[in-house]
N, C-alpha and C positions, 0 to 999 in steps of 0.2 A: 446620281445616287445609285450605288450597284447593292443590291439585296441576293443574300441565297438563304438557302432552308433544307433546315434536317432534322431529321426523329433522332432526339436525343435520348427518348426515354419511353415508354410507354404512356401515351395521353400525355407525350412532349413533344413540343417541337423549341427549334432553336434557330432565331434569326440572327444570320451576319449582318450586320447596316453601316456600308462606307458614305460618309456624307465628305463632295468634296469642294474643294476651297473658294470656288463662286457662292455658294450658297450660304460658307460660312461668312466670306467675305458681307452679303447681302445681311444675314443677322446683326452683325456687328454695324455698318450702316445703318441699319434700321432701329437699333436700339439708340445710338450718338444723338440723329436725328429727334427721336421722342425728347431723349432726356434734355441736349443741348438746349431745346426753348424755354426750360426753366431753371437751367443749373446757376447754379450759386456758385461760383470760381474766386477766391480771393484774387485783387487785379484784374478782373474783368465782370461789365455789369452784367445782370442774371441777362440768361440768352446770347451773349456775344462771345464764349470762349471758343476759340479754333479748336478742331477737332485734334488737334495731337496733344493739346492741352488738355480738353476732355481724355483723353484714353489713357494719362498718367494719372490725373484725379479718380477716374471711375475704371482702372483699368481689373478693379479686384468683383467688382460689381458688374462689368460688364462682361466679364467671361463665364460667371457665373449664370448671368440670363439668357447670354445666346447659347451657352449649351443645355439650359434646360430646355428651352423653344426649340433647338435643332434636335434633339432627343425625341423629344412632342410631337414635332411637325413628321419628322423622319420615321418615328416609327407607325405614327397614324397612314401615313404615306405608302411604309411597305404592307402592313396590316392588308388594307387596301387592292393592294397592287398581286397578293397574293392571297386574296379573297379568303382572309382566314377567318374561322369565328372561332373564338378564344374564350376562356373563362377566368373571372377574375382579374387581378392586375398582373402584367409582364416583371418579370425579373429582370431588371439592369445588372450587365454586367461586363468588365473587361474596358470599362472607358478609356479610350485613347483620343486627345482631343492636342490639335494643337491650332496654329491660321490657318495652314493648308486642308489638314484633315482630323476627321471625327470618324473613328472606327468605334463601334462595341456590340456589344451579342444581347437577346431577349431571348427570354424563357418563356414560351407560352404556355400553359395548360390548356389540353385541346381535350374538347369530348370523346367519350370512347366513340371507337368504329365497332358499332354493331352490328351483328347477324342475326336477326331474329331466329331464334328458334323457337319450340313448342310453348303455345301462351294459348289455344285451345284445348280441348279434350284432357284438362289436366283433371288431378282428382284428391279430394281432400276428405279426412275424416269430420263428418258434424254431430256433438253429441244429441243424445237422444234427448229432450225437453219432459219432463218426471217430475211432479212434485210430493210426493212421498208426506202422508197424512203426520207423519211426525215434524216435518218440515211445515207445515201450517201451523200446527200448534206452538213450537217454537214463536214464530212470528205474532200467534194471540198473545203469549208468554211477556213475548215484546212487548206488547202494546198493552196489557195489563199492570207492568213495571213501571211504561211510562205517565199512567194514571193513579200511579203510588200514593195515598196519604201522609205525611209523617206527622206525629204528634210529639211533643213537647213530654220527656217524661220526667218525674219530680219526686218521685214516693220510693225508686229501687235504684241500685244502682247499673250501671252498665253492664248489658249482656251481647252475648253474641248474636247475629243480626242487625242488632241496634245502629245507629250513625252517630257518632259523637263531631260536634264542631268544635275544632281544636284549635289551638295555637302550636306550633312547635320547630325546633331546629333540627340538623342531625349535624351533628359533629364528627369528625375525624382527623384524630392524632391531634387532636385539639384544634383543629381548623374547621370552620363552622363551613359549612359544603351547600347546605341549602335551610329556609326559613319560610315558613309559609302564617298567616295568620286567618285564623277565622276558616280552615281547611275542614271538608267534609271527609271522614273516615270510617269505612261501612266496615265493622267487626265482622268477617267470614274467614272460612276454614280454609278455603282458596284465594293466594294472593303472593304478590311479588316477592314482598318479604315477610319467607314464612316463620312464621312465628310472633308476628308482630301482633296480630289483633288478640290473642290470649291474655298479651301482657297488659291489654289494657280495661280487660274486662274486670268488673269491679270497683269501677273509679264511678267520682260522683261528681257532678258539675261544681268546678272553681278548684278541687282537687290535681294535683302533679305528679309525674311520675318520670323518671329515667329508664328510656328502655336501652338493652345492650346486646346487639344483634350481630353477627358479620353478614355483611353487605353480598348479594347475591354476585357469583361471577360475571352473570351476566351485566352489571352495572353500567350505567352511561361513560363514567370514568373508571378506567381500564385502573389508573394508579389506585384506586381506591377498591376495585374488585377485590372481596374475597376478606378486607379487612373489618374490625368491628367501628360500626358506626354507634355513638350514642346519639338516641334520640331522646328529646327533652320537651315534654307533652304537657301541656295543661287543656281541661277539658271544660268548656263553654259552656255544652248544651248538650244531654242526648236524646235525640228521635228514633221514634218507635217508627217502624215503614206498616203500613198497613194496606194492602192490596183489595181490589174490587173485586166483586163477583164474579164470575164470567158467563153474564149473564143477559139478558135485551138490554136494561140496562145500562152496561157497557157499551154496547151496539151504539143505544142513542145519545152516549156519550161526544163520541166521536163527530155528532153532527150530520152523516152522512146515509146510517142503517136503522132500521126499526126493530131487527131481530139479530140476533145473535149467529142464526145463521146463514144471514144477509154477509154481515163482515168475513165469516169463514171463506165464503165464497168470493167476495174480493179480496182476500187475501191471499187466495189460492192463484184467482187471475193474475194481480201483481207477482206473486213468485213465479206463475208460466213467462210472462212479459221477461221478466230478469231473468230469467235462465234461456228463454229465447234471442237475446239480445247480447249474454256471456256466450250462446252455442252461434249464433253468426260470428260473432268477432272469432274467434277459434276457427271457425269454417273457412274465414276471409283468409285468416294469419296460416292456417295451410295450402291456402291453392294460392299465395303467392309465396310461402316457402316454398312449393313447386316450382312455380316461377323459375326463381332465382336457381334451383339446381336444373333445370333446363336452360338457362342462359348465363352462361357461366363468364366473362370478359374484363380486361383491367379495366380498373377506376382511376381517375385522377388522383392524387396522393395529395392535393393540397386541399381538394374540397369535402377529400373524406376526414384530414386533420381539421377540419374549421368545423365540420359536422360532430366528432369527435369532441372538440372543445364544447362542441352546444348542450351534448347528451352528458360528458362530467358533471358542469356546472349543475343541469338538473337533477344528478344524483346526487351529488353534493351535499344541493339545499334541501333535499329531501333528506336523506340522513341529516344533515344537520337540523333541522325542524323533528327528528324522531328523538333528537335527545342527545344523540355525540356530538362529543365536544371539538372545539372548531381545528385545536393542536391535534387529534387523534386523525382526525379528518387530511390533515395536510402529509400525515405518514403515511398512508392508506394512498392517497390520491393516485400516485403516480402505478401502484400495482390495478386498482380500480378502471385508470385508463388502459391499461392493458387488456383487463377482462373484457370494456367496450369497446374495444377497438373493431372487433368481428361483427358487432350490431351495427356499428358508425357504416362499416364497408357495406354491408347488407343494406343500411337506408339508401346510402350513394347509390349503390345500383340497380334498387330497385325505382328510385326517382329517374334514373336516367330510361329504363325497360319500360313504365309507363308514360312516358313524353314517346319514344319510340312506337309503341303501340297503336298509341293517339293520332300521329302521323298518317302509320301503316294503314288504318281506318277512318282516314280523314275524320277522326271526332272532333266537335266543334263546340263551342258555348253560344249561347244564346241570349239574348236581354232576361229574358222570365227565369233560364239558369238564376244571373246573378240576382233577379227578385226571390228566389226562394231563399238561397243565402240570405239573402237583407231579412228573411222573417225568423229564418231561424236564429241566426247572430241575435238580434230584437229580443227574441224570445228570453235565450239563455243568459242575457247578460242586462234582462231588465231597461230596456232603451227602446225608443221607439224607431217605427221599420225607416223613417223619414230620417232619423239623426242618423242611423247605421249608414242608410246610402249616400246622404249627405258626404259623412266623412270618406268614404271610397272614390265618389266621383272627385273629393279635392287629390286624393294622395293616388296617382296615380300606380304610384311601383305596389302599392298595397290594393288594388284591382287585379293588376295584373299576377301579384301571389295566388288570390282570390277565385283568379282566372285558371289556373295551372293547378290548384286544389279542385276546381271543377272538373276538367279533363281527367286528373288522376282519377275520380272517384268514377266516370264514363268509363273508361279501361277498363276500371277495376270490373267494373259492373258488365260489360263485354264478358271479361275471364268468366264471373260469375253466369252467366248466360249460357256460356257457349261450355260449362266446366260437363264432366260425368256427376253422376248423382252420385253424390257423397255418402259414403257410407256410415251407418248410425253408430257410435260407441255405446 
């Protein structure tokens, strides 16, 4: 078998693979052999056809198996032989096969050849962590709404504030667009579609009404932006909201405070916590955008399209779950993949810059590593620490993910370690 190899491409390489006619010879032997001890040959009992008999019966079958097996064997062979480590599956291409000889060429995706450069002393902005006394009170605001009363009202009719529980459709151009029954509808001055809650003030429970509104531009469905929807409303029930004090009270509502301001001050802590947690993540996501314009190198172009494909699909269903529709979705897509195209290439290289690191620092994982995982997985997703590792120690490529999420996060924390003090926004 004679092999060569060349850079075809950036993070390519391209193997030549001549396989020649002993070997193919030997495939085809070896195939007669298997098959021949139980072939079925009209004119002869199973097991006893001569082999040139066999090779006009199975001659369509068996060209088909020795060159997949000499393709297999051959290119695991040169793989090997030229000590490559490759990503992904090989490209077949250029097959030329006949008795004598099997020529054809492989496409490998090879990792980038990196140069480390700067991955110490970088420096990131981190904001300032502030919780701003209007920023609590919002949050009591919250938590006062969510202790809401409503009552049952009987004696007036519908006003503004009020909730009416409704039944209704919206039509458009006489095509019924959506229907909801038994729908809560809080009458206020701000709202999607403006003008709607006026029209309904003044109704009284069992009461109907047609509203006739043009649909906001910004609509789920673009073909309907901007024209008049009717909507056709009958009214159930309306509730009065009535709100609590904010008061101890309240406090001991919750189960948790005795005084009122007990809860201010946990609430105040929980916004320091989330704004401390939003100001690392930001801190993180700048000193390895640093990173990345410090270590600047091509990426493989198949596994930032496979990366690429991962990051659409989750924009996707995330638009799709906000409310566009699945046809506006599929027009959009292909400009969409454009826009991520530059985040796709940014994951790639930054997955390859911290395996690279990891190396460079011989960081390593540990048994207790993968037991913290096992608690925190447990935690977030409701399971116990024993079923989590259970299932890691069966699936092993999903330890090994596991594993390589552990090391990323050592790097990352290196970077952070060894970074300049961030400067505060």
């Amino acid at each position: 078998m004679k092999v060569s190899i060349k850079d075809s491409a950036p993070c390519e390489k391209t193997l030549s693979v001549a396989v020649q006619g002993d070997l193919i010879a030997r495939e085809y032997d070896q195939f007669f052999q298997a098959i021949g001890k139980e072939a079925k040959v009209p004119g002869f009992r199973p097991g006893k056809a001569p082999r040139e008999v066999l090779a006009r019966h199975y001659a369509t079958e068996a060209r088909e198996k020795v060159l997949e097996r000499l393709i297999s064997n051959s290119l695991h062979e040169a793989v090997e032989e030229k000590q490559l480590r490759f990503l992904g599956h090989p490209t077949v291409r250029g097959v030329e096969f006949t008795d004598e000889k099997l020529t054809y060429e492989a496409l490998l995706e090879m990792p980038p050849a990196i140069r480390l450069g700067k991955y110490r002393g970088l420096s990131a902005v981190k904001p300032a962590v502030e919780v701003k006394p209007e920023e609590v009170e919002r949050a009591l605001r919250h938590l006062q709404e969510s202790h809401a009363k409503f009552q049952a009202v009987e004696d007036r009719p519908s006003q503004m504030g009020d909730s009416l529980i409704a039944d209704y459709r919206c039509l458009v151009e006489g095509k019924e667009v959506e229907k909801r029954d038994g729908d809560w509808m809080e009458l206020r001055e701000e709202e999607f579609l403006k003008g709607f809650s006026p029209e309904l003030v003044g109704l009284r429970p069992g009461e109907e009404k047609e509203v006739r509104l043009p649909l906001p531009e910004k609509f789920g469905r673009k073909e309907w932006a901007g024209k008049i929807g009717v909507f056709e409303v009958k009214v159930k029930e309306i509730k009065t909201k009535t709100l609590p004090p904010l008061d101890d009270e309240l406090a001991k509502e919750t189960g948790e405070f005795q005084t009122l301001e007990e809860l201010k001050t946990r609430l105040r802590q929980r916004l320091e916590e989330d704004q401390s947690r939003r100001a690392e993540v930001e801190y993180v996501k700048g000193l390895l955008d640093a990173l990345l314009e410090e270590n600047v190198f091509e990426v493989p172009k198949g596994v930032v399209e496979r990366r690429l494909r991962a990051i659409l699909e989750e924009a996707v269903q995330s638009l799709y779950r906000s409310g566009i529709p699945e046809e506006a979705l599929e027009k959009q897509a292909e400009s969409l993949k454009e826009k991520l195209r530059p985040e796709a290439e940014n994951q790639v290289r930054l997955a390859f810059l911290l395996e690279e690191i990891a190396k460079k620092e011989k960081l390593e994982f540990k048994e207790e590593d993968f037991q913290i995982k096992y608690q925190s997985l447990a935690s977030r997703h409701r399971q116990t620490e024993a079923a989590v590792k259970k299932y890691y120690e069966e699936h092993s490529e999903a330890k090994e993910s596991l594993g390589v999420q552990i090391l990323n996060e050592k790097a990352i924390q290196l970077i952070k370690d060894n970074a300049k003090t961030g400067r505060v926004s």
